[in-house]
Structures are given as C-alpha cells and as structure tokens.
Predicted model as a PDB file, atoms N, CA, C, CB and O in Angstrom, pLDDT in the B-factor column:
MODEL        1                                                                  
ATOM      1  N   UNK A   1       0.999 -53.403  16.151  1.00 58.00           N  
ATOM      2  CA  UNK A   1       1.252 -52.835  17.449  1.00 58.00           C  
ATOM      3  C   UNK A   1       0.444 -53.620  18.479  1.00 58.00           C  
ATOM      4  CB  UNK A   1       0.899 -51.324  17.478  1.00 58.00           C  
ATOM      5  O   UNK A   1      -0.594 -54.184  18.133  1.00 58.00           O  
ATOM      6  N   UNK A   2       1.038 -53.688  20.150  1.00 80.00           N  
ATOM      7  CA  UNK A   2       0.330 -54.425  20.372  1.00 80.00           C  
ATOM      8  C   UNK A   2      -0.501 -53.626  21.153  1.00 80.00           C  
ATOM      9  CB  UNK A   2       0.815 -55.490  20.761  1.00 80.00           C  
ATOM     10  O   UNK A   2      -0.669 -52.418  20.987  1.00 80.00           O  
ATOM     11  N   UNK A   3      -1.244 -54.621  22.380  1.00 82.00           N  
ATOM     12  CA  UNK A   3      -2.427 -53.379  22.692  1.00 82.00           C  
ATOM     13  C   UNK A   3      -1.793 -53.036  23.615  1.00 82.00           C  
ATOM     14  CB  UNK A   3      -4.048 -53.612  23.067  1.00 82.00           C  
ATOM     15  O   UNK A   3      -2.662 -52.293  24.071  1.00 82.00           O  
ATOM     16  N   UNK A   4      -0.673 -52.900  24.575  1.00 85.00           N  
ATOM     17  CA  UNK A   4      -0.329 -52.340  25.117  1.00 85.00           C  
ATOM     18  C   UNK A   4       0.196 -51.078  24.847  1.00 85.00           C  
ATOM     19  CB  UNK A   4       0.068 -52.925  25.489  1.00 85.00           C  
ATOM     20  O   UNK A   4       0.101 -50.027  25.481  1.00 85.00           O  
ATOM     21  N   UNK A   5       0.853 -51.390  23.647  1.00 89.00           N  
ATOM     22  CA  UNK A   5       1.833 -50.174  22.862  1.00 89.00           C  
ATOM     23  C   UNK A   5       0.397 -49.540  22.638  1.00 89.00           C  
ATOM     24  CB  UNK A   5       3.034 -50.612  21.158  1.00 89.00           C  
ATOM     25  O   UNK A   5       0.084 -48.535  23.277  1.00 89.00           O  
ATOM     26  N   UNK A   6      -0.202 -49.939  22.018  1.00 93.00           N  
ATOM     27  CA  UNK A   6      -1.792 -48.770  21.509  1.00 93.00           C  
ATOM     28  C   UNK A   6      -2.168 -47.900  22.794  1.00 93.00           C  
ATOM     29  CB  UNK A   6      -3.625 -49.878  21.076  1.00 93.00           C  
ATOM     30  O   UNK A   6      -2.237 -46.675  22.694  1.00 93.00           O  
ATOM     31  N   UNK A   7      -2.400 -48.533  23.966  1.00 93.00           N  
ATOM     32  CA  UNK A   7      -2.492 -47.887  25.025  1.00 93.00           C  
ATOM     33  C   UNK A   7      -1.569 -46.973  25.423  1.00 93.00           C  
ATOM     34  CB  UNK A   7      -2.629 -48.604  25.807  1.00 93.00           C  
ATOM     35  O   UNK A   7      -2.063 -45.866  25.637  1.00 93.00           O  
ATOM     36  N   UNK A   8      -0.364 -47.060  25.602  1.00 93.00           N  
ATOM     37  CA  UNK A   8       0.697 -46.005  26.030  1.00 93.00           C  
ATOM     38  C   UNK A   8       0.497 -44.827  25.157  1.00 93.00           C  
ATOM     39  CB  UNK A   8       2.239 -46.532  25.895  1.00 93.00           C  
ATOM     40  O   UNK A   8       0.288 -43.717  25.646  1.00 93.00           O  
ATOM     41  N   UNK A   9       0.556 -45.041  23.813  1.00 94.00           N  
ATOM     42  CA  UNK A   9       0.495 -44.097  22.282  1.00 94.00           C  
ATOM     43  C   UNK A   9      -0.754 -42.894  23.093  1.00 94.00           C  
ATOM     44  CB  UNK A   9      -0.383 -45.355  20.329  1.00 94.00           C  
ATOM     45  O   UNK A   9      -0.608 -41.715  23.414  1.00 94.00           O  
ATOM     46  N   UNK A  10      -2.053 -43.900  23.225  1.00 95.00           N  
ATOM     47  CA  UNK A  10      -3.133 -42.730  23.550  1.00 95.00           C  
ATOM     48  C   UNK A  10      -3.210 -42.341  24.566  1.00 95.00           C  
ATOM     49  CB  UNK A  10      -4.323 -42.901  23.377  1.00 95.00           C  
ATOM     50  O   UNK A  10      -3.887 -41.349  24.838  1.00 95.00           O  
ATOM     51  N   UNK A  11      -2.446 -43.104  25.539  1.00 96.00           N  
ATOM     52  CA  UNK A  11      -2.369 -42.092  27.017  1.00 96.00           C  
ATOM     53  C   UNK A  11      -1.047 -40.669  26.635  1.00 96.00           C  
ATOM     54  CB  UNK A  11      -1.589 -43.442  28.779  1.00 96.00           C  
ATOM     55  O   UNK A  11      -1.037 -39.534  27.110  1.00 96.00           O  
ATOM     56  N   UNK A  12      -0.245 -41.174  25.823  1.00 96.00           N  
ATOM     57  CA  UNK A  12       0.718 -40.217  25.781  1.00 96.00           C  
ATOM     58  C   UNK A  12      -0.271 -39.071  24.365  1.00 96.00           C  
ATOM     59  CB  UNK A  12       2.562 -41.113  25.328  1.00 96.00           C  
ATOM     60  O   UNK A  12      -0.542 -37.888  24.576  1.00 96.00           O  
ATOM     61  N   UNK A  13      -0.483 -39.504  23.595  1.00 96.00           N  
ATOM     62  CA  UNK A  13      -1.132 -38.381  23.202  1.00 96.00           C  
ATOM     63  C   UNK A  13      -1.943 -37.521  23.799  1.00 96.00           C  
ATOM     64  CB  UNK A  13      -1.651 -38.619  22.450  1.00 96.00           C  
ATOM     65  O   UNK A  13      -1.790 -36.303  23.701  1.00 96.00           O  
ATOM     66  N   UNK A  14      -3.121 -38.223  24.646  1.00 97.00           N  
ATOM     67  CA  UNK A  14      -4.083 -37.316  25.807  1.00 97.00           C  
ATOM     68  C   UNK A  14      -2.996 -36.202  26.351  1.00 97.00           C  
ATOM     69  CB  UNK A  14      -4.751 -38.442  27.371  1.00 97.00           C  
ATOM     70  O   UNK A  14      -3.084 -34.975  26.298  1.00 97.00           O  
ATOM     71  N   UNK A  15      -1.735 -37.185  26.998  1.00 97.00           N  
ATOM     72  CA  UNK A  15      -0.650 -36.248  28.131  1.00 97.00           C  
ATOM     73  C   UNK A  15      -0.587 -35.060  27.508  1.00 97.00           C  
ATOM     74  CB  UNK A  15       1.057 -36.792  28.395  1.00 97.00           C  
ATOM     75  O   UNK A  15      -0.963 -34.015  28.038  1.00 97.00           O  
ATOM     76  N   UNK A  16      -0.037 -35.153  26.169  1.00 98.00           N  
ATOM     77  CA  UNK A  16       0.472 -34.183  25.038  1.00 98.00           C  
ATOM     78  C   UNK A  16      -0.377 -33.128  24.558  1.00 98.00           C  
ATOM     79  CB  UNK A  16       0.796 -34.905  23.862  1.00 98.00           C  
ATOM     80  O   UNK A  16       0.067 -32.027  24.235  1.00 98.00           O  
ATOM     81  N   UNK A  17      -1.619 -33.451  24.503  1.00 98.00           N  
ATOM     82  CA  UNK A  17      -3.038 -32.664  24.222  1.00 98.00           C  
ATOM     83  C   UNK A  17      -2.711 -31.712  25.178  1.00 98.00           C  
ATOM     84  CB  UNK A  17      -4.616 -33.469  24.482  1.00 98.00           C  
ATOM     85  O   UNK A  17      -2.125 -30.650  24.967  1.00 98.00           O  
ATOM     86  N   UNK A  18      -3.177 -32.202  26.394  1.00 98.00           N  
ATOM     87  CA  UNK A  18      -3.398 -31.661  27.831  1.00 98.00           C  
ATOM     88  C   UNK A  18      -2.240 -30.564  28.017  1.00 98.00           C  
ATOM     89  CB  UNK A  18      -3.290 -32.940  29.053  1.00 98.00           C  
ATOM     90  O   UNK A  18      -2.459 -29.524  28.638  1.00 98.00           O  
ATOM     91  N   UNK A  19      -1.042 -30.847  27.464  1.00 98.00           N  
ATOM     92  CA  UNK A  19       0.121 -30.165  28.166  1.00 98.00           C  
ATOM     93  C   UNK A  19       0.107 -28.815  27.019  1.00 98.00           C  
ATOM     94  CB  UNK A  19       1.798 -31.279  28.265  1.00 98.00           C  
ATOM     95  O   UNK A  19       0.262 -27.654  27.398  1.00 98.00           O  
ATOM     96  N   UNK A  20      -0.144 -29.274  25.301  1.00 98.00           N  
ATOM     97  CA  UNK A  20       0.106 -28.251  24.365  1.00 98.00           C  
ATOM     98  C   UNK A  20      -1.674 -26.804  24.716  1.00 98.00           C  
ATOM     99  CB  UNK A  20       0.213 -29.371  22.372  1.00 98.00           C  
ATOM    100  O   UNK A  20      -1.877 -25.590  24.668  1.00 98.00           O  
ATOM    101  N   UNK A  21      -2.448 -28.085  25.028  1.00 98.00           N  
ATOM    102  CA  UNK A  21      -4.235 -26.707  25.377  1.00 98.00           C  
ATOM    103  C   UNK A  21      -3.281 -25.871  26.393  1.00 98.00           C  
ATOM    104  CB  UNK A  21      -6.411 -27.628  26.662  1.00 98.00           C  
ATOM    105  O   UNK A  21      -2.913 -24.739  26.082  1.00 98.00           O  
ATOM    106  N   UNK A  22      -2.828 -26.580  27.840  1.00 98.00           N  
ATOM    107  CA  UNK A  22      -2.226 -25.889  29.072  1.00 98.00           C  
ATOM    108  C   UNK A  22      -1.420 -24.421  28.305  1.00 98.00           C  
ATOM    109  CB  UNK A  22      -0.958 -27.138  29.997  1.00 98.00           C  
ATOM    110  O   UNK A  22      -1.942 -23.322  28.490  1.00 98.00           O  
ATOM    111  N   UNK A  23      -0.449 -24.509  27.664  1.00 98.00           N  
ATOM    112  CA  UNK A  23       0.617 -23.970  27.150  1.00 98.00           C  
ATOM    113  C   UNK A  23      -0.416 -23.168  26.350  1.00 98.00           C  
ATOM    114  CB  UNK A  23       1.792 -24.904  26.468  1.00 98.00           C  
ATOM    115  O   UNK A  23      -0.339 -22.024  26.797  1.00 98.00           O  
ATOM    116  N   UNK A  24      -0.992 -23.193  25.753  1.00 98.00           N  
ATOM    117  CA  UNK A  24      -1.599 -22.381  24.968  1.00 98.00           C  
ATOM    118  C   UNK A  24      -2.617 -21.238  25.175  1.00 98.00           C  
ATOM    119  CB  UNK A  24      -2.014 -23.076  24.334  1.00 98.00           C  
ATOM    120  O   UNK A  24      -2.842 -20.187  24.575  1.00 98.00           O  
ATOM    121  N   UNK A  25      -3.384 -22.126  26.746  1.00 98.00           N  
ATOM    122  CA  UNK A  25      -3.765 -21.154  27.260  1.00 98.00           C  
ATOM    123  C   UNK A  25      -3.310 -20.040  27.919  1.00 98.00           C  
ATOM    124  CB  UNK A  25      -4.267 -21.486  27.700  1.00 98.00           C  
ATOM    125  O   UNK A  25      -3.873 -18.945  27.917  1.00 98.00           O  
ATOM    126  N   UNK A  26      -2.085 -20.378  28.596  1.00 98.00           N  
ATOM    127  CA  UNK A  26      -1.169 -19.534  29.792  1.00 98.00           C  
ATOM    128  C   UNK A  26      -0.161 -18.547  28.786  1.00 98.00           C  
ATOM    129  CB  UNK A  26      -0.011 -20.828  30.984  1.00 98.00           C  
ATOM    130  O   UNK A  26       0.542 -17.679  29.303  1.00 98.00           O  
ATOM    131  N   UNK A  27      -0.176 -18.841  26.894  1.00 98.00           N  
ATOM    132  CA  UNK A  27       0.266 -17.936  26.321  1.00 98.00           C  
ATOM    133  C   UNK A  27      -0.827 -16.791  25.753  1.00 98.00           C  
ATOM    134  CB  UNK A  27       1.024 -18.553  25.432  1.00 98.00           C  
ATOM    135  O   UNK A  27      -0.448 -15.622  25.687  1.00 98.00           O  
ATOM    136  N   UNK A  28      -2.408 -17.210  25.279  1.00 98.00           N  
ATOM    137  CA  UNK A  28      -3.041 -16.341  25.453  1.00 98.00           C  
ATOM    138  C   UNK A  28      -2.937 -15.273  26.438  1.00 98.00           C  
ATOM    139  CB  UNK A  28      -3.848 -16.798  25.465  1.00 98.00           C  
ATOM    140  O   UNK A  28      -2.328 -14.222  26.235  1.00 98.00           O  
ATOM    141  N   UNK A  29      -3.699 -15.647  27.772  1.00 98.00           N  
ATOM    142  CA  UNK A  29      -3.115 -15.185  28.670  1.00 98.00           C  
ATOM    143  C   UNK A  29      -2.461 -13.621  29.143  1.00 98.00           C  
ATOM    144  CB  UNK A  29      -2.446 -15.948  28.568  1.00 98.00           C  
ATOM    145  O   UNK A  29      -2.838 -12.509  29.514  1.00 98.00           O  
ATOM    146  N   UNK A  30      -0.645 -14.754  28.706  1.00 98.00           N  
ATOM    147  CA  UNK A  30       0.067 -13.373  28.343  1.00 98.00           C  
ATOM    148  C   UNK A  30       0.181 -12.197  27.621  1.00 98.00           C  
ATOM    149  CB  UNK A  30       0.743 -13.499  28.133  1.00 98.00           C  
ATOM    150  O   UNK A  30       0.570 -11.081  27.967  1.00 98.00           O  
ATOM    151  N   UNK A  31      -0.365 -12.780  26.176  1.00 98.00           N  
ATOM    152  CA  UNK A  31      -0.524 -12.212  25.065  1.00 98.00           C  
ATOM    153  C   UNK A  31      -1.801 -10.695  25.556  1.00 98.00           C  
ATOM    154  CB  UNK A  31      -1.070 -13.582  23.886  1.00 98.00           C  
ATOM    155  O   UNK A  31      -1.741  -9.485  25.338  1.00 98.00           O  
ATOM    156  N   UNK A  32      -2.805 -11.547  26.251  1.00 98.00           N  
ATOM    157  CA  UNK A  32      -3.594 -10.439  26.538  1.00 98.00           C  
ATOM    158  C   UNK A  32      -3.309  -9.448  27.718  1.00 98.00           C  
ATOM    159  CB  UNK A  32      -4.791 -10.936  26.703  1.00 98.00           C  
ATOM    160  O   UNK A  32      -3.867  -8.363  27.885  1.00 98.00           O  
ATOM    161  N   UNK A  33      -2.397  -9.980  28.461  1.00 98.00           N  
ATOM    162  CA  UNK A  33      -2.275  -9.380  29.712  1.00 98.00           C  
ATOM    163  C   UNK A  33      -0.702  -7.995  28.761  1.00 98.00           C  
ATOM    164  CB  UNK A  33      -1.714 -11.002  31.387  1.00 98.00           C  
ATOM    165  O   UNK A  33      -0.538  -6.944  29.380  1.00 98.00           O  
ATOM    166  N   UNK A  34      -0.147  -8.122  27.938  1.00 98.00           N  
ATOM    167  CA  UNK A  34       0.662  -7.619  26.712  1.00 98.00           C  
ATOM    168  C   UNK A  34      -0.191  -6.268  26.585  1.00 98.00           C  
ATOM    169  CB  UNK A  34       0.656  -8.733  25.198  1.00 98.00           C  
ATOM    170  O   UNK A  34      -0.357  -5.095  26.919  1.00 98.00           O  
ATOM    171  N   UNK A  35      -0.528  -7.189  25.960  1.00 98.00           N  
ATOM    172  CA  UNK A  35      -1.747  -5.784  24.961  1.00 98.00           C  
ATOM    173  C   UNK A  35      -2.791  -5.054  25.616  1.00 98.00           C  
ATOM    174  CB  UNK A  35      -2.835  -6.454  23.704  1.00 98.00           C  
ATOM    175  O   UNK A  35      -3.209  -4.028  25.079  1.00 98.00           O  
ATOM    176  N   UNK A  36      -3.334  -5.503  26.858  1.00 98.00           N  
ATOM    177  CA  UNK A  36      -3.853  -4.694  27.596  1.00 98.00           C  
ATOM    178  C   UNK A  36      -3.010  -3.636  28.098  1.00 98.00           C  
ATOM    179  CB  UNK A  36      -4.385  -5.321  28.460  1.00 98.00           C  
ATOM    180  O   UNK A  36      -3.523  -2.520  28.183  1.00 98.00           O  
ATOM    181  N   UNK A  37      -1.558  -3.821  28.518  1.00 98.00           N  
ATOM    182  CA  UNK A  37      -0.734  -3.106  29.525  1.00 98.00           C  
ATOM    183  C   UNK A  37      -0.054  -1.574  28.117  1.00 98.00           C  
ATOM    184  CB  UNK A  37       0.851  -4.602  30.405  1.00 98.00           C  
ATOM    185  O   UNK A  37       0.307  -0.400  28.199  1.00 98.00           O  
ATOM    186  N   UNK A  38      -0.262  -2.792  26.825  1.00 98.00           N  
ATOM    187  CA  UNK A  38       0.726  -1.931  25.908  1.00 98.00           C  
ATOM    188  C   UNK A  38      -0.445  -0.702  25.558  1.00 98.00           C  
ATOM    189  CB  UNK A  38       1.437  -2.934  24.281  1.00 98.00           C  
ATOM    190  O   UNK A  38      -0.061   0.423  25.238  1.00 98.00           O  
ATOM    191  N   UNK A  39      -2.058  -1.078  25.665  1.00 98.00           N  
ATOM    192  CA  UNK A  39      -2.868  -0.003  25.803  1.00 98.00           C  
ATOM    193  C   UNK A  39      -3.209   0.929  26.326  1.00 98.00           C  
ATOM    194  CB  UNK A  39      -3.395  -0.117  25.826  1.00 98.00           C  
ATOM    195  O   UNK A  39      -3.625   1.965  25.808  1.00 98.00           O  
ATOM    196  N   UNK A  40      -3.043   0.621  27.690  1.00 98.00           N  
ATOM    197  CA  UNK A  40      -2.207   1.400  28.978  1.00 98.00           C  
ATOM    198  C   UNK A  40      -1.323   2.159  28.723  1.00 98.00           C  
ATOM    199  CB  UNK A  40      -1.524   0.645  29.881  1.00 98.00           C  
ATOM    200  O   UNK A  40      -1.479   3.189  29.379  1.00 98.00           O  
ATOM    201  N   UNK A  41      -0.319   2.199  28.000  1.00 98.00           N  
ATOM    202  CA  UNK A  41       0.974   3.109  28.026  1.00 98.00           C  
ATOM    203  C   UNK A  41       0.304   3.511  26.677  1.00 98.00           C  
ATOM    204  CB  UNK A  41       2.791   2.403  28.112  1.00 98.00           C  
ATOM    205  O   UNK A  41       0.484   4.727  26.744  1.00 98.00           O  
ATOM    206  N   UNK A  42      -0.330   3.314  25.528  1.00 97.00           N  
ATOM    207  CA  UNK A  42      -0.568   4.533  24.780  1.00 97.00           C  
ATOM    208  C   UNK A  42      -1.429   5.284  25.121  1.00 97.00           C  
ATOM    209  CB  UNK A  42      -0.808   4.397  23.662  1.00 97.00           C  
ATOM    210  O   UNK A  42      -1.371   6.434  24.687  1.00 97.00           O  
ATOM    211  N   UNK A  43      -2.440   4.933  25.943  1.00 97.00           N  
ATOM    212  CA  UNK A  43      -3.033   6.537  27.035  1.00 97.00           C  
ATOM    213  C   UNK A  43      -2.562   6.971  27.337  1.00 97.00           C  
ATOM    214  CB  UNK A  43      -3.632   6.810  28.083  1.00 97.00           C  
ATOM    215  O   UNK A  43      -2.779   8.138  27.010  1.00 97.00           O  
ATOM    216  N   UNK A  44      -1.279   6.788  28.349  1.00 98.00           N  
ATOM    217  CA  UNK A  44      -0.772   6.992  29.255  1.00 98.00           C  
ATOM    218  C   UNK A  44       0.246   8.093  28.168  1.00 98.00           C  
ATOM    219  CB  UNK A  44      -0.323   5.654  30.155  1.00 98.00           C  
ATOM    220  O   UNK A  44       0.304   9.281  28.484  1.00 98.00           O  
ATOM    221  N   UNK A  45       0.907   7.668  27.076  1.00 98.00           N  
ATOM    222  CA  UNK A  45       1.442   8.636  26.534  1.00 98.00           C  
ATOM    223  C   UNK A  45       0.876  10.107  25.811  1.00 98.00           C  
ATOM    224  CB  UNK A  45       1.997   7.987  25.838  1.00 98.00           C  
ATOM    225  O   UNK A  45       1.379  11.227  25.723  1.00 98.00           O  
ATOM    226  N   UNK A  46      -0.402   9.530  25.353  1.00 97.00           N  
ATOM    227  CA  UNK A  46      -1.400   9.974  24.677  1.00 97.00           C  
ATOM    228  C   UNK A  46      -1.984  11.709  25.740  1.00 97.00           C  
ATOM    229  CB  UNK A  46      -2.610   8.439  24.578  1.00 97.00           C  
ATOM    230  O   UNK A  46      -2.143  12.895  25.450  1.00 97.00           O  
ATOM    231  N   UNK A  47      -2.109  10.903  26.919  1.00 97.00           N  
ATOM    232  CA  UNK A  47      -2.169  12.017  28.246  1.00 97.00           C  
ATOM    233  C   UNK A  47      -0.626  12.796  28.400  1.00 97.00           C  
ATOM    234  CB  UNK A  47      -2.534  11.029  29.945  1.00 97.00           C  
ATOM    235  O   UNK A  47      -0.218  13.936  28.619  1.00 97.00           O  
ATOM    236  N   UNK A  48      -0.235  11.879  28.227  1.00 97.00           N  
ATOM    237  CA  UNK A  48       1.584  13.228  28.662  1.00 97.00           C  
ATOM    238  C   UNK A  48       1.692  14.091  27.130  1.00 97.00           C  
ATOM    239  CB  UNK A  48       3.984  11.876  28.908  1.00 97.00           C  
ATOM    240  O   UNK A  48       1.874  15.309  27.148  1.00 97.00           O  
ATOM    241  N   UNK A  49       1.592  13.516  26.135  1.00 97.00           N  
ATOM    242  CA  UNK A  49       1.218  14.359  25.254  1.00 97.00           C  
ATOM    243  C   UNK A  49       0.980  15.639  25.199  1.00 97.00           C  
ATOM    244  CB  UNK A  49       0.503  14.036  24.947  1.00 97.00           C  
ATOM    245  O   UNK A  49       1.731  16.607  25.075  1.00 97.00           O  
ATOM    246  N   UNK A  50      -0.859  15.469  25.370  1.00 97.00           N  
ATOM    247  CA  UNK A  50      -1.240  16.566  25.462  1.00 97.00           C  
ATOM    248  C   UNK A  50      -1.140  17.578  26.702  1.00 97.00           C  
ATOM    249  CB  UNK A  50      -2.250  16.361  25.133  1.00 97.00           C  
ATOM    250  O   UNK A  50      -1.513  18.747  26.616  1.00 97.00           O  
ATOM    251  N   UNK A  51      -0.485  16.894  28.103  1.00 96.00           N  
ATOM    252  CA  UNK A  51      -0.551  17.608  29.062  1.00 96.00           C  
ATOM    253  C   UNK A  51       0.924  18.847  28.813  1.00 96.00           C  
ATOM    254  CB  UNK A  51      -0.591  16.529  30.403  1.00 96.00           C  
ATOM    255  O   UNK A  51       0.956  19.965  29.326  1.00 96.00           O  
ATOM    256  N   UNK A  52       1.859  18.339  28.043  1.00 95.00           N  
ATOM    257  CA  UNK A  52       3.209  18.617  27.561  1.00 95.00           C  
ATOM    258  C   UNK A  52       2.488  19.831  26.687  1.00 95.00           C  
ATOM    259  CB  UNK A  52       4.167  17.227  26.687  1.00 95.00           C  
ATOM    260  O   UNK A  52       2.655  20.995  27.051  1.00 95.00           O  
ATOM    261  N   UNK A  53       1.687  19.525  25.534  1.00 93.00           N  
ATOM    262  CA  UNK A  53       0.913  20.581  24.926  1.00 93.00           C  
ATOM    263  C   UNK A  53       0.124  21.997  25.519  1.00 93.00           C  
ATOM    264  CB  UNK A  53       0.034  19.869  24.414  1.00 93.00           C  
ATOM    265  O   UNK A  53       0.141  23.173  25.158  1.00 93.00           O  
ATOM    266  N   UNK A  54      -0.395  21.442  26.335  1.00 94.00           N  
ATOM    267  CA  UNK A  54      -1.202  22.284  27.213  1.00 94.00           C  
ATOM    268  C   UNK A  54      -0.034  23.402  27.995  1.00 94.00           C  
ATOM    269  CB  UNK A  54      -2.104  21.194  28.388  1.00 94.00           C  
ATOM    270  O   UNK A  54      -0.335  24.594  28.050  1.00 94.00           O  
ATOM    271  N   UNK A  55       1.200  22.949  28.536  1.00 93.00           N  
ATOM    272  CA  UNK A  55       2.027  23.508  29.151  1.00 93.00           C  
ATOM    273  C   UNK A  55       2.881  24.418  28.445  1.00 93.00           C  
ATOM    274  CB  UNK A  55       2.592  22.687  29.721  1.00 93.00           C  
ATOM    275  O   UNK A  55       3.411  25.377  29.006  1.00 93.00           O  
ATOM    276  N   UNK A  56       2.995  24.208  27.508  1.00 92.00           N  
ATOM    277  CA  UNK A  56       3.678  24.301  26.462  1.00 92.00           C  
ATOM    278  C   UNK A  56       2.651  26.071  25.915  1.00 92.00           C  
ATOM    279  CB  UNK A  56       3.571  22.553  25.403  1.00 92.00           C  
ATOM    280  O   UNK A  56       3.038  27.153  25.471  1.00 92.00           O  
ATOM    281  N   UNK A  57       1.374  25.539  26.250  1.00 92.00           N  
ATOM    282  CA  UNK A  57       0.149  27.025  25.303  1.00 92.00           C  
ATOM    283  C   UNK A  57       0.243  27.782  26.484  1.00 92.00           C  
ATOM    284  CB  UNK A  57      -2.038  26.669  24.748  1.00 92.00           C  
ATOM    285  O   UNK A  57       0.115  29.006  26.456  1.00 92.00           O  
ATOM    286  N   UNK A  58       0.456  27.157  27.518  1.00 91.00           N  
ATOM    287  CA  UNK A  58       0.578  27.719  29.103  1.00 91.00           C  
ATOM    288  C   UNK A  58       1.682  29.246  28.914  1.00 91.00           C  
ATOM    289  CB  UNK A  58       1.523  26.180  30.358  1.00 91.00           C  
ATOM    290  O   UNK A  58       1.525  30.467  28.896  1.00 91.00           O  
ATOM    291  N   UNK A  59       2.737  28.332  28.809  1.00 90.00           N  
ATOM    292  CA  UNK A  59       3.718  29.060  28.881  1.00 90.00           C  
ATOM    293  C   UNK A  59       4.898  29.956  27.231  1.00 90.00           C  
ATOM    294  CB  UNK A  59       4.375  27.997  29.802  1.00 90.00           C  
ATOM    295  O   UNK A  59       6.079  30.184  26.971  1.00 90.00           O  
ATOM    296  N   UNK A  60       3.006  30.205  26.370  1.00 88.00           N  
ATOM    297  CA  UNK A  60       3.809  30.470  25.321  1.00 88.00           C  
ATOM    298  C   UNK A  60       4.880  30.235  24.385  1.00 88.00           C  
ATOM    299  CB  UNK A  60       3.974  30.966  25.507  1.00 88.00           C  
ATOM    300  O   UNK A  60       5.485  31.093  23.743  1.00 88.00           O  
ATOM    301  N   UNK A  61       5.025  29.195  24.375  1.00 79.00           N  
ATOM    302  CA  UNK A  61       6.010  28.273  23.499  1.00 79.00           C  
ATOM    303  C   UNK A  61       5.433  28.006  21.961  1.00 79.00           C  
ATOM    304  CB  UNK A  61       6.192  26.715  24.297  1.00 79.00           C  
ATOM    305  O   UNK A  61       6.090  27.883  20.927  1.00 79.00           O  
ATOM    306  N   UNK A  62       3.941  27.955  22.151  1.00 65.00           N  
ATOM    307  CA  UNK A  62       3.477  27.650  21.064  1.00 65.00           C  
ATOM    308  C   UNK A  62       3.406  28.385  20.169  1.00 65.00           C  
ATOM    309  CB  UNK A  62       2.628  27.275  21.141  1.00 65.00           C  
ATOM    310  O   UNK A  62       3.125  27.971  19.045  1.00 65.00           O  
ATOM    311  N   UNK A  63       3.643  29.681  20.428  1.00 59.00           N  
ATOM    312  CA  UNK A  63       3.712  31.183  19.270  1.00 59.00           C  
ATOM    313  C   UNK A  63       4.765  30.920  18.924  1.00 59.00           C  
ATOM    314  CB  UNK A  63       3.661  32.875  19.731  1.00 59.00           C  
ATOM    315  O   UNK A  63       4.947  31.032  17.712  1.00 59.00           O  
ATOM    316  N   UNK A  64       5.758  30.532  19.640  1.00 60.00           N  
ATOM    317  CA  UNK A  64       7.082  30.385  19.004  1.00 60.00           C  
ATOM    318  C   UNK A  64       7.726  29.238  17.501  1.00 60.00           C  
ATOM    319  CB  UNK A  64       7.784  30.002  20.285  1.00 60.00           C  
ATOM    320  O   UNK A  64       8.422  29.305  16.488  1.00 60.00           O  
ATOM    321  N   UNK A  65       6.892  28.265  18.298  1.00 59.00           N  
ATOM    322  CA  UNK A  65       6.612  27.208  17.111  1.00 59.00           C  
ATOM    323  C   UNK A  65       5.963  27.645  15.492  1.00 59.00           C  
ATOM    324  CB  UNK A  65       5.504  26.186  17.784  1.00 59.00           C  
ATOM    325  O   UNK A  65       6.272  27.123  14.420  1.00 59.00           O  
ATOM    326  N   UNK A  66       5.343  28.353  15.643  1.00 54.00           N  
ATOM    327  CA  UNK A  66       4.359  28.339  14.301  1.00 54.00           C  
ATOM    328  C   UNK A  66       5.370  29.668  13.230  1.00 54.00           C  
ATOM    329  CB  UNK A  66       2.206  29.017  14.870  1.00 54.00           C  
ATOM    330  O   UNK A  66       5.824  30.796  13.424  1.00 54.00           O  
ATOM    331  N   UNK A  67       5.330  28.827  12.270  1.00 56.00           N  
ATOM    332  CA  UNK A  67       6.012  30.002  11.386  1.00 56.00           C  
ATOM    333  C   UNK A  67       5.629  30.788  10.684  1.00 56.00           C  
ATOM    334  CB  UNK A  67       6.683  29.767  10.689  1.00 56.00           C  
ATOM    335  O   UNK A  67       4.523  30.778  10.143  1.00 56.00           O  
ATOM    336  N   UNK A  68       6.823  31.947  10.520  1.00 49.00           N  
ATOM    337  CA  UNK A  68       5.873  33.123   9.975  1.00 49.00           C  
ATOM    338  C   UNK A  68       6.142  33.430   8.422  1.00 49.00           C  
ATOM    339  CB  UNK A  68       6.153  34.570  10.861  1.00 49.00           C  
ATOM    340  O   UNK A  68       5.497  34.306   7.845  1.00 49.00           O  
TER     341      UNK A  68                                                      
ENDMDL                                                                          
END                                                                             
C-alpha cells in the first residue's frame, strides 16, 4: 500500500471512530432519556392505582369485592 493509501485508510478510520463513539453516545442518551420517562409512568400508574383503590374503600366497593 502506498503511503498515501495508508493515510486515507487512517484518516477514514479516525472519521469512522468519531462518527460510530457520536452514534453511540446520542443512543445512550436515548436509551436513558427511555427508561427514565418509562419510570415515570410506573409511578405515575403505581399512583392511579392506588388513588383508584382509595376511591374505590371511599365509596364501598371494596366490601363488595371480597368473598364470602
């Protein structure tokens, strides 16, 4: 190979480095910005839950549930 070709090879590998870290970071990232939000909605359900429960002992429903 000559040294030019050697040169292009490692500038294009650097390019390639640079572009696959880029990409990898901006999918972390997402990945966390994911799982933070998807943690979010199991509180968030976790609270309607029990607020559904609570309404529910509120308004006597829950005697109805339990068998005899």
């Amino acid at each position: 190979m000559t040294e030019s070709n050697s040169k292009a090879a490692k500038e294009l590998t650097e390019i390639m480095e640079a572009t696959m870290q880029n990409l990898h970071s901006k999918f972390q990232s997402m990945s966390d910005q994911i799982v933070s939000k998807m943690d979010d909605m199991g509180t968030r359900i976790d609270d309607l839950e029990k607020n559904v429960a609570d309404l529910m002992t509120q308004a006597g429903m829950d005697e109805q549930q339990t068998p005899k």
